[in-house]
C-alpha positions in Angstrom: -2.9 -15.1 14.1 -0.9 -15.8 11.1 2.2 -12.9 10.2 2.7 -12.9 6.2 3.5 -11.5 3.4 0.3 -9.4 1.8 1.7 -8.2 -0.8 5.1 -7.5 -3.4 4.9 -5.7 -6.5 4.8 -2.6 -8.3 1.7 -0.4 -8.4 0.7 0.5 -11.9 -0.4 4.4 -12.2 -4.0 4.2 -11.4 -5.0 3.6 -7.9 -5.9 -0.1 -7.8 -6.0 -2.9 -5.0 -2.6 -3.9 -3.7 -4.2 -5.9 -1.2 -7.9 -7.4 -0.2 -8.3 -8.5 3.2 -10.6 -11.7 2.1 -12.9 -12.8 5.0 -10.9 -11.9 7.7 -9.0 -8.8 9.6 -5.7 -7.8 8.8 -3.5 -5.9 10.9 -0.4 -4.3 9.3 3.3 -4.7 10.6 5.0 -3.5 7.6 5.4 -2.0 4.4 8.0 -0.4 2.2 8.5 1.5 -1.0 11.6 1.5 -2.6 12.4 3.6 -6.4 14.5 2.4 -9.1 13.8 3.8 -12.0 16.4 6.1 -12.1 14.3 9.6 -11.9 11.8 10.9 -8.6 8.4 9.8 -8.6 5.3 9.8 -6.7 3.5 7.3 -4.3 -0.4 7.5 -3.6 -1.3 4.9 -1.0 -5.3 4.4 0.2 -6.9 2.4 2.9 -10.4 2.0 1.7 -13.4 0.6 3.2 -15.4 -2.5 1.6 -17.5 -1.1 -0.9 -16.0 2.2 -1.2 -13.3 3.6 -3.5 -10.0 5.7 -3.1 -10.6 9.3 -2.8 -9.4 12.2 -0.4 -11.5 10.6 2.6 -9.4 7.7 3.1 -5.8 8.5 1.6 -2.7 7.6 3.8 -0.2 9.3 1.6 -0.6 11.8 -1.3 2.3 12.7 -3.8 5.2 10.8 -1.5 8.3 11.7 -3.7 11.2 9.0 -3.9 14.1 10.0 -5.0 15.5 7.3 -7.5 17.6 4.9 -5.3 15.4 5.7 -2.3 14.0 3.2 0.3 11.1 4.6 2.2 9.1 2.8 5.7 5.7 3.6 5.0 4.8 3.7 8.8 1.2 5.1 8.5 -0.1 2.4 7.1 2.0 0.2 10.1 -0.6 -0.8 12.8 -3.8 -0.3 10.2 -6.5 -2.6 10.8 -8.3 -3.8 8.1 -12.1 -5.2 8.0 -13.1 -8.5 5.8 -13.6 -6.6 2.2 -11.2 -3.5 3.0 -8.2 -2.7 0.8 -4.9 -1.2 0.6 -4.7 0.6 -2.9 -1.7 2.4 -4.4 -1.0 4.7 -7.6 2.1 5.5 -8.7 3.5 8.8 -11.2 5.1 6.1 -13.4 4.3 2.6 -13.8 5.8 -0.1 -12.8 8.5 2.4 -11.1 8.2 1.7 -7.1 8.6 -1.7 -5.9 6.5 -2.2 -2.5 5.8 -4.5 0.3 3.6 -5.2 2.8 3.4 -7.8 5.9 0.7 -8.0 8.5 -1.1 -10.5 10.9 -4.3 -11.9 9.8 -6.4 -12.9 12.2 -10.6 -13.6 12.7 
């Protein structure tokens, strides 16, 4: 089992892939979403199946508002398990607005 970091960036405002877990299972230990763009936006964050796409079936968070300055743990995504081909999308209201991170274990 390696612990890393998955992924560090900002989410554009379409729901896109943050993160692929690439031949092997990934189990999330962290993540965080911070705002500073100096109004509220939103957060959309997905855990999607290989093959499938975001969508109400597989949503972890829907409209999370950050007020600008704020710092939120995003701790239902903490302890997901992800299959080889699975990934953790992400939309936000405003590009390039919310700064997030993720760690996990990957593992066979």
């Amino acid at each position: 089992m390696s612990r890393r970091s998955l992924y560090v960036g900002q989410p554009t405002d379409a729901a896109a892939a943050v993160y692929t877990s690439t031949n092997t299972y990934t189990t999330i230990t962290a993540a965080t979403a911070f705002n500073g763009s100096g109004g509220a936006v939103t957060l959309d964050v997905y855990v999607v199946p290989s093959g499938d796409s975001a969508g109400d079936d597989n949503k972890v968070y829907e409209g999370l508002s950050l007020a600008d300055g704020a710092s939120v743990g995003l701790q239902y995504l903490v302890g997901q398990t992800l299959e080889p081909g699975d990934t953790v999308q992400a939309a936000a209201s405003t590009t390039t607005t919310i700064s997030m991170r993720l760690s996990g274990d990957i593992h066979g």
